[in-house]
N, C-alpha and C positions, 0 to 999 in steps of 0.2 A: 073247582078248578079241574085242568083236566091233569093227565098224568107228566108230570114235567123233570127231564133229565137236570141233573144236578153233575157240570162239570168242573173238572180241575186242571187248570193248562188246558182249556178246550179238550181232555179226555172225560169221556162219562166216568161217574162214579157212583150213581145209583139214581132210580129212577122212582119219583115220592108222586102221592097224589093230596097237597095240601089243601083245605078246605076253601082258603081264602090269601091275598094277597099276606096278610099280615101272619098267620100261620104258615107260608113258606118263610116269611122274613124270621121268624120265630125258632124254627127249626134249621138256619143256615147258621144263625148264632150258636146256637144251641150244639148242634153238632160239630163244629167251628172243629173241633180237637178232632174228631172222630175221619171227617171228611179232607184234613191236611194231615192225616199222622204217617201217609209214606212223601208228604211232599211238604212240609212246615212252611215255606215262603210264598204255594202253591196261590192262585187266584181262583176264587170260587166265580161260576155264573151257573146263569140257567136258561133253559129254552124249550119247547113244547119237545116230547119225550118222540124219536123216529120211531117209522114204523115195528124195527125191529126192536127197538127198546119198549116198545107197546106191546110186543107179543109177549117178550119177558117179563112184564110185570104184569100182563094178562093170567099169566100160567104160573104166577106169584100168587095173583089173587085167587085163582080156582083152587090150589091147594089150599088154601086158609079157609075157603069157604068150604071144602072137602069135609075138614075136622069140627064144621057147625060154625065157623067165628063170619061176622057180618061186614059187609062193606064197608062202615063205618069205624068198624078197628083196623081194617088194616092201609098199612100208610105209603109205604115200600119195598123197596129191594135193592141190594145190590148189584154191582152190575162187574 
């Protein structure tokens, strides 16, 4: 999949590159607490990551690859 923003009230809150449908589905549960802990009643969606959310999680990923770690571990960032 490609890199896709994860917001709350329509504000981003971090920007994931899930493998597949059911691994973002996977991970919206899963973080469920992490991704409402400044907003507990907050609504989760999601929508292809903007350009400038792409550059951020671009320069997410060049520092993890920096230290040797592979495409494949890393998943996202904050935003």
């Amino acid at each position: 999949m490609v890199p896709t923003t994860i917001l709350i009230d329509e504000a981003p809150r971090c920007v994931v590159r899930p493998n597949d449908t059911k691994d973002l589905n996977r991970f919206l549960r899963n973080a469920k607490s992490y991704l409402l802990a400044e907003q507990p009643e907050g609504k989760i969606t999601h929508r292809n990551a903007s350009e400038e959310e792409l550059a951020k999680w671009r320069s997410a990923l060049a520092l993890h690859q920096a230290w040797g770690g592979s495409d494949e571990e890393f998943f996202g960032v904050p935003l």
